[in-house]
C-alpha positions, 0 to 999 in steps of 0.5 A: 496451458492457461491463457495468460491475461494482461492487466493495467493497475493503479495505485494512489498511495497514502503519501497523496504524491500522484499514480503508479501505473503497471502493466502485467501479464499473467494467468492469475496464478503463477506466472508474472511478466512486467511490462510497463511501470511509470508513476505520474505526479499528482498537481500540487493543489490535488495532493493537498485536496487528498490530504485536506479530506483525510485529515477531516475523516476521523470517523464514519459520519464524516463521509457524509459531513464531507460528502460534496467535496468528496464527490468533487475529489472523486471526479477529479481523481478518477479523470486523472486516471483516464488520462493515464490509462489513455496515455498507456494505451498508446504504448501497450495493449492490455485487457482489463484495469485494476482500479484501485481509487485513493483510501479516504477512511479505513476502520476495522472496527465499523467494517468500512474501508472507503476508496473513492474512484468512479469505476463505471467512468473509467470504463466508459472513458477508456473503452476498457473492462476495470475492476475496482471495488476491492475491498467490499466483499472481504469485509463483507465476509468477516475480513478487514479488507487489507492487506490485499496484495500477499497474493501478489507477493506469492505469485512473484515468489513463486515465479522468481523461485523457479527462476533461481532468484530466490529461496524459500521460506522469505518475508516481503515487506511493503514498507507504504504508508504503513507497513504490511508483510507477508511471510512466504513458508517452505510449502508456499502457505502465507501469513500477511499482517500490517506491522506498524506505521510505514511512512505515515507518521514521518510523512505527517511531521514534515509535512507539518513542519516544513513545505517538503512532503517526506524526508528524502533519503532519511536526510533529515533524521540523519541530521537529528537526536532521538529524544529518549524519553518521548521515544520511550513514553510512546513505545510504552502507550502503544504497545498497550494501545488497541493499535497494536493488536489489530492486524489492518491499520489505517494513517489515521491510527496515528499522531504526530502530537506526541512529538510537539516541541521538538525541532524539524530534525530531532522529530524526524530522527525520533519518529524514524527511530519509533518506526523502525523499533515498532516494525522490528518487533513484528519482522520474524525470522525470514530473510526479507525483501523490501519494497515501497516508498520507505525503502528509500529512506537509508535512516529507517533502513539503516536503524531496521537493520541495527534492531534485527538479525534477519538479512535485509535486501531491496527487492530491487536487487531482483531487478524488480523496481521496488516503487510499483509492486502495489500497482503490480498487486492490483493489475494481478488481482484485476486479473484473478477477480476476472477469472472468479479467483479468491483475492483474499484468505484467512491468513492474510485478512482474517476473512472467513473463507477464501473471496473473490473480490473487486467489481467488474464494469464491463465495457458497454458497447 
């Protein structure tokens, strides 16, 4: 029988809102046991320092216009993870840390995908091994570097599978900042993309338009009308746009100029309405289990289901909280980069062949 290993991962998310924390144990592979979740919220001067930095990266010569106040941010990020990991520490006991660092700038096309986090001072603050560093080698290796966590998402299939919980062939869709899928065959092959906008561009409009950061519960767009002609005009130019062929997207493919004039309300109805149509067009046929900060917004769930005939669940329903399966994801691939495992495949990232990523900082005694 295979050593299982337990892992902490990290995840600071595109919405800037603070650190989802999960601890999991498990042999890399097929077996998965959740131990610990808790999110913590970011003060409210470091969410505005994250979003500040992302709205000034455009392109890749910003990172180095920006380059002292990203080195600040980074500092900061990465000691509010320490605190973090200190604090779990005295609940749980774990091996090793998946660190996955916040994404300031992610383009396909320059073959850069850039998180920051000090790997080496969490390591050393902690007294704990951390892998960070996810993304590199699937670049390197011809790969676009996300969607990172389809793995996960089989391995938890696989595990709820055998419970009974689930059949197969079913899709998870992780609806984050932007949405990817991951689509599990009945031989337990994968296929993951990201489909569309998530939460990104209903986020970028209250934000803008209002001193909330996202549309709590859809409230907003429920109280608004779709404007039918932006609404059409923006379907139009995106689905000839490059955006929509590419299999990895960041939030700033996207813009909310489109939607200039229109009341809080009405923009948030149209928005919500332009993200739903954008990922029913990319769903497939599978039943679907739901994920993410966007499973929570009844607007974009309710509009979802109007637009497709496939059975929609909260993953929730599987007594799995839907808000850490990305923290989850990067404990899990913490773990299988230790073991020298592949993170990454053609099918999910384009990669070349199977990679093993993440860079391992051992504890230094």
């Amino acid at each position: 029988m295979e050593k299982n290993l337990s892992a902490l991962g990290f995840m600071s998310g595109t919405s800037g809102d603070g650190v989802d924390t999960s601890v999991i144990s498990s042999n890399g592979k097929d077996t998965i046991s959740i131990k610990y979740n808790r999110f913590d919220p970011y003060p409210t001067s470091l969410t505005n320092k994250i979003h500040r930095i992302k709205e000034s990266i455009s392109e890749m010569q910003d990172l180095l216009k920006y380059s002292s106040e990203i080195d600040k941010l980074e500092l900061e990020i990465t000691d509010f993870h320490v605190d973090i990991a200190i604090k779990v520490t005295k609940e749980v006991d774990y091996d090793l840390i998946g660190f996955h660092g916040h994404t300031i700038y992610h383009n396909t096309e320059e073959k850069i995908s850039k998180q920051i986090g000090l790997g080496a001072n969490l390591s050393k603050l902690t007294n704990k091994k951390v892998v960070y560093n996810f993304r590199q080698n699937d670049i390197k290796n011809g790969g676009e570097g996300a969607p990172l966590s389809p793995i996960y998402h089989l391995a938890l299939t696989k595990s709820l599978f055998n419970e009974n919980k689930v059949k197969i062939p079913i899709s998870i869709l992780n609806i984050g900042g932007i949405a990817n899928i991951t689509e599990i065959k009945r031989d337990f092959k994968i296929t993951s993309r990201d489909i569309g906008p998530g939460n990104c561009l209903i986020d970028k409009w209250i934000r803008k338009n209002s001193d909330k950061f996202f549309d709590k519960n859809g409230t907003l767009a429920d109280k608004g009308k779709t404007d039918k002609f932006i609404f059409d005009q923006y379907l139009d130019n995106y689905f000839y746009s490059k955006i929509n062929s590419k299999r990895s997207l960041d939030t700033n493919d996207f813009d909310i100029s489109f939607a200039k004039g229109l009341t809080l309300e009405n923009g948030t109805a149209t928005i919500t309405e332009l993200t739903s149509e954008l990922l029913s067009k990319k769903i497939g046929t599978n039943d679907i289990y739901i994920c993410g900060g966007g499973r929570k917004n009844k607007y974009l769930i309710n509009s979802l289901k109007k637009k497709i005939d496939n059975k929609l669940y909260l993953i929730d329903e599987l007594n799995i909280d839907g808000d850490y399966i990305e923290s989850q994801a990067f404990a899990f691939l913490a773990i299988r980069s230790y073991l020298g495992l592949p993170i990454s495949f053609p099918s999910t990232t384009n990669c070349k062949t199977p990679t093993v990523g993440g860079t391992i900082i051992k504890v230094l005694n």
